[in-house]
C-alpha positions as CSV (number, residue, x, y, z in Angstrom):
1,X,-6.0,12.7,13.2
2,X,-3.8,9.8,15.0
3,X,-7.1,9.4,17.1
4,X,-9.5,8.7,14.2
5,X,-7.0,6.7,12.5
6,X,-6.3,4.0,15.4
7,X,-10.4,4.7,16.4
8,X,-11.3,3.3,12.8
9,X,-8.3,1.0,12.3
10,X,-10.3,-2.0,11.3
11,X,-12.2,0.0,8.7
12,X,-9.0,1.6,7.4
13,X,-7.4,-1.9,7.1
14,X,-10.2,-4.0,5.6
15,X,-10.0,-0.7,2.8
16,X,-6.2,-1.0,2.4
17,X,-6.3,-5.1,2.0
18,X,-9.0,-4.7,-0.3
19,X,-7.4,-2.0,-2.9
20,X,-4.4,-4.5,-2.8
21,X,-6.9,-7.5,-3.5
22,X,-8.4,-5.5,-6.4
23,X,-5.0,-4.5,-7.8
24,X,-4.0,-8.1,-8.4
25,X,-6.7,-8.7,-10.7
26,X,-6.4,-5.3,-12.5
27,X,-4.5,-5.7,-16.2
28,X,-4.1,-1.4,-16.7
29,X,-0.7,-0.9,-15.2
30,X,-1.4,2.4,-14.2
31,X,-4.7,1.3,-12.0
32,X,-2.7,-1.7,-10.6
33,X,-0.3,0.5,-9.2
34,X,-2.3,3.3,-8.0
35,X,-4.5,0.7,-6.1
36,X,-1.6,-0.8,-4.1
37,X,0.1,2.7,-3.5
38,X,-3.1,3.5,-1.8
39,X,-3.3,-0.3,-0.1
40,X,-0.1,0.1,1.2
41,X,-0.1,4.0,2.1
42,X,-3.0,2.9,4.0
43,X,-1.1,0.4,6.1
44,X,1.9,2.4,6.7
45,X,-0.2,5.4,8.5
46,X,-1.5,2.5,10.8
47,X,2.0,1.2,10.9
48,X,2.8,4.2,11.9
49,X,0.4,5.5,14.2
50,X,0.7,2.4,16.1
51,X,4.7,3.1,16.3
52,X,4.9,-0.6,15.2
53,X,8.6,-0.2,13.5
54,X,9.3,-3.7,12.1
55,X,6.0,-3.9,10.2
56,X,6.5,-0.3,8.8
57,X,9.9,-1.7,7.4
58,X,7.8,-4.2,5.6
59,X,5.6,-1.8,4.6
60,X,8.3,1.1,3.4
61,X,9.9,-1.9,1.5
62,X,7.0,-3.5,-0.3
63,X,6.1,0.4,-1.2
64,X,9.5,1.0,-3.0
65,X,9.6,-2.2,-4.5
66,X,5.6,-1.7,-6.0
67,X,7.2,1.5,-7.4
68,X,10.4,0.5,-8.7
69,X,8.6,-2.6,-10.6
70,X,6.4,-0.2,-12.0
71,X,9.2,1.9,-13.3
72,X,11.0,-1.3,-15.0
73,X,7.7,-1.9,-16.6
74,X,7.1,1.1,-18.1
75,X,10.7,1.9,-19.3
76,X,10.2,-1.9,-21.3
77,X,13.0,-4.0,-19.0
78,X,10.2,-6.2,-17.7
């Protein structure tokens, strides 16, 4: 699997920055946030596979935060 994923990194990437593109002009909550889970996820396997640490920080961070935004939003505190 680590093979395929660092053999079609560009592909994988290009995918990933696009959900996150998309996501930004979405209005459903729901969509917007299942767009850059997958954008991101994407990015952290290649993070990963790459053993690159200090981008898969970024990465792990930007993820939590997506989530924990979308939490406040749907509880009403946003």
């Amino acid at each position: 699997m680590k093979e395929y994923f660092l053999k079609r990194e560009g592909v994988i990437r290009l995918l990933s920055l696009i959900a996150i593109t998309v996501s930004v002009f979405l209005d459903e909550p729901v969509l917007k946030v299942g767009l850059l889970v997958l954008g991101i996820g994407g990015l952290i396997t290649l993070a990963w596979y790459r053993k690159q640490k200090v981008t898969l920080i970024i990465f792990c961070v930007l993820f939590v935060a997506t989530l924990a935004v979308y939490y406040l939003k749907s509880i009403g505190t946003i």
